[in-house]
C-alpha positions as CSV (number, residue, x, y, z in Angstrom):
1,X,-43.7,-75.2,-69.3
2,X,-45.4,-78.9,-69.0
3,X,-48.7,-78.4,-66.9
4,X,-51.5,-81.2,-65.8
5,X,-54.8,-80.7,-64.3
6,X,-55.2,-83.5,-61.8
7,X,-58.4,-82.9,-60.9
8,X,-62.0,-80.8,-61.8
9,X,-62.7,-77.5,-60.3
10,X,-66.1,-77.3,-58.6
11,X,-67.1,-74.0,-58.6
12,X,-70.1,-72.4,-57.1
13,X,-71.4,-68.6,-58.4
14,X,-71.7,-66.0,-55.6
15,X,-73.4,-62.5,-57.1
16,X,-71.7,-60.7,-59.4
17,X,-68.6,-61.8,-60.7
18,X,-67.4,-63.9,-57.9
19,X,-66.8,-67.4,-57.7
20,X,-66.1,-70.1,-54.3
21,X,-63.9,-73.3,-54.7
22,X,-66.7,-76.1,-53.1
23,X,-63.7,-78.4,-53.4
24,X,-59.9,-78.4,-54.4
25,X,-58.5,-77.9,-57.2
26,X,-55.4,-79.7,-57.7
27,X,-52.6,-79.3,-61.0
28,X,-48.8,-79.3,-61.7
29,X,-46.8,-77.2,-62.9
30,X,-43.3,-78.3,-64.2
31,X,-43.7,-81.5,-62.2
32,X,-44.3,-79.5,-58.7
33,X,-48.1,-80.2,-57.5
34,X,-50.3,-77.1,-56.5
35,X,-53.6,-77.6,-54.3
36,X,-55.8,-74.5,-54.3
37,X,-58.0,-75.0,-51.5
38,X,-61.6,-75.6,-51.2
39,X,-62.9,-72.2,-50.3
40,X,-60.8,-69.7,-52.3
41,X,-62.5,-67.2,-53.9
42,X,-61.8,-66.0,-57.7
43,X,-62.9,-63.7,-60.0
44,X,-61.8,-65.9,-62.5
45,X,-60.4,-64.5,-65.8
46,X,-60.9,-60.5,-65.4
47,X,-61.8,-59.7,-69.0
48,X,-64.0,-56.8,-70.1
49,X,-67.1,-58.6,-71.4
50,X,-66.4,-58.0,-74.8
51,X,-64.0,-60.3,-74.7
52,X,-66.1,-63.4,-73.1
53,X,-66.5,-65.5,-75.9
54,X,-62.7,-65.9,-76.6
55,X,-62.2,-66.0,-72.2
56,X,-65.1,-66.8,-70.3
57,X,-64.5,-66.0,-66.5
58,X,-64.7,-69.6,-65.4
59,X,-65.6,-71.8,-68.0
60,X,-63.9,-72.6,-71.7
61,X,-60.0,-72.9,-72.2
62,X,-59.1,-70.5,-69.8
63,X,-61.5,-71.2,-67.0
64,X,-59.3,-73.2,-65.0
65,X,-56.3,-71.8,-65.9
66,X,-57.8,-68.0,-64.4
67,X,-58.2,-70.3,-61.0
68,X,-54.6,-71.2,-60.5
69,X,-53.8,-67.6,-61.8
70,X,-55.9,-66.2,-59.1
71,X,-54.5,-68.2,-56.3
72,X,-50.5,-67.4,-57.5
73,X,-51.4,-63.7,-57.8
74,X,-53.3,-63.8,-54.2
75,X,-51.6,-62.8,-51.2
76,X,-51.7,-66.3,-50.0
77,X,-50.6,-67.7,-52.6
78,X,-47.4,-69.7,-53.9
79,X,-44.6,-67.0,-54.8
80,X,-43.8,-68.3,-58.2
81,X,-43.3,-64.8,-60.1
82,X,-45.9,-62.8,-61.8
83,X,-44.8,-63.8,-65.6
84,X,-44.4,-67.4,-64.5
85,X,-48.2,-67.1,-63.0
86,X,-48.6,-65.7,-66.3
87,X,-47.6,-68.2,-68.2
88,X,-49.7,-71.0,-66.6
89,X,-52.3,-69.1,-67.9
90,X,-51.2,-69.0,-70.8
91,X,-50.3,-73.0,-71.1
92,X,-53.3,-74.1,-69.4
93,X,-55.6,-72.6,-71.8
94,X,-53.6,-74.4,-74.5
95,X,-54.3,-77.4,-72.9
96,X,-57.3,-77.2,-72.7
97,X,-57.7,-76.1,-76.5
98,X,-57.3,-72.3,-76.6
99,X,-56.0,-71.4,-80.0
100,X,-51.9,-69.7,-80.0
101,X,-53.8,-66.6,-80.9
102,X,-56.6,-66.5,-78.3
103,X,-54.0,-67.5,-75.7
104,X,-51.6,-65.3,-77.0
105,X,-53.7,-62.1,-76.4
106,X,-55.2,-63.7,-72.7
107,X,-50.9,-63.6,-71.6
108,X,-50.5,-60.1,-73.0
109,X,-53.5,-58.9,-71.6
110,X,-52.3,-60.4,-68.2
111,X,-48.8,-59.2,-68.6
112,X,-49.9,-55.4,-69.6
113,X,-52.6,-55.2,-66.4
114,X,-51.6,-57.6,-64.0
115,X,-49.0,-55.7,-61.7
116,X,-52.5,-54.0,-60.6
117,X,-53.9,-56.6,-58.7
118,X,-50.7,-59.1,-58.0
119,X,-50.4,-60.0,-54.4
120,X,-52.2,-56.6,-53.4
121,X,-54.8,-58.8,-51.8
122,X,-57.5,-56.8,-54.0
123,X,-58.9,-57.4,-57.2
124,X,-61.8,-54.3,-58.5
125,X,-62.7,-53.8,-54.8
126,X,-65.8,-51.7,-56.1
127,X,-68.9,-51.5,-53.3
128,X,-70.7,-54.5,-55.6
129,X,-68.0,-56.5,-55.3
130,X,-67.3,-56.2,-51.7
131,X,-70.9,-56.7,-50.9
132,X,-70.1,-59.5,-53.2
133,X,-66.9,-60.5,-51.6
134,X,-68.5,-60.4,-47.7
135,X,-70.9,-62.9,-49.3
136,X,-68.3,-65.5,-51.0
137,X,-66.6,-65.5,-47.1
138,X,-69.8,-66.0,-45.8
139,X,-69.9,-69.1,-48.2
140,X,-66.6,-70.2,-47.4
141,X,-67.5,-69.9,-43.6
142,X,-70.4,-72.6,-44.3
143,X,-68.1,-74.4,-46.2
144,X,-66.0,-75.0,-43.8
145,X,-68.7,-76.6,-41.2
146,X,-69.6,-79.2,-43.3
């Protein structure tokens, strides 16, 4: 799988755990060109925090690879397949100089755990993060006026 970031992610924290696109972000995938729009909100790489310092969230190898992962798996996403979502993942953390190991683990860990949240529309819906969440729309909402 041959993928290209074409352009930075600009991300801006909201609370706990939740992050908001301030503008796209923009990669291929196999030649095809994906835009996830300004305004979409991730959790980034869902990873207890023991494992941070091989997957950060949001930043690190994996950081912008857990964006585009969000977006397939999201309801309004592209439908490209959960394993192919998967490995995007897994080849964009490579690309941005995740060891085979490291990245390795991240695509099992995805593949084992990810039929819970793919294109359900929820991601650990706890009361935090749904406070959380009606803040990131609230963000997006200003966003979108400027």
């Amino acid at each position: 799988m041959k993928v290209e970031i074409l352009s930075s992610d600009c991300t801006e924290r909201l609370g706990n755990r939740l992050w908001v696109l301030t503008q796209p972000f923009i990669f291929s995938v196999d030649d095809e060109v994906f835009v996830v729009p300004r305004g979409f909100v991730t959790d980034g790489a869902s990873v207890p925090r023991v494992m941070y310092p091989i997957c950060s969230p949001v930043s690190g190898p994996f950081g912008q690879g857990a964006i585009a992962h969000d977006f397939y798996y999201s309801i309004d996403g592209p439908d490209i397949g959960r394993f192919r979502a998967d490995q995007v993942l897994y080849s964009m953390g490579r690309l941005r100089g995740a060891w085979i190991s490291e990245a390795q683990l991240v695509k099992s860990g995805v593949n084992l755990f990810g039929w819970m949240s793919y294109k359900t529309g929820r991601d650990k819906m706890t009361a935090k993060s749904c406070y959380n969440f009606v803040q990131a729309r609230l963000r997006v909402a200003q966003l979108s006026l400027k």
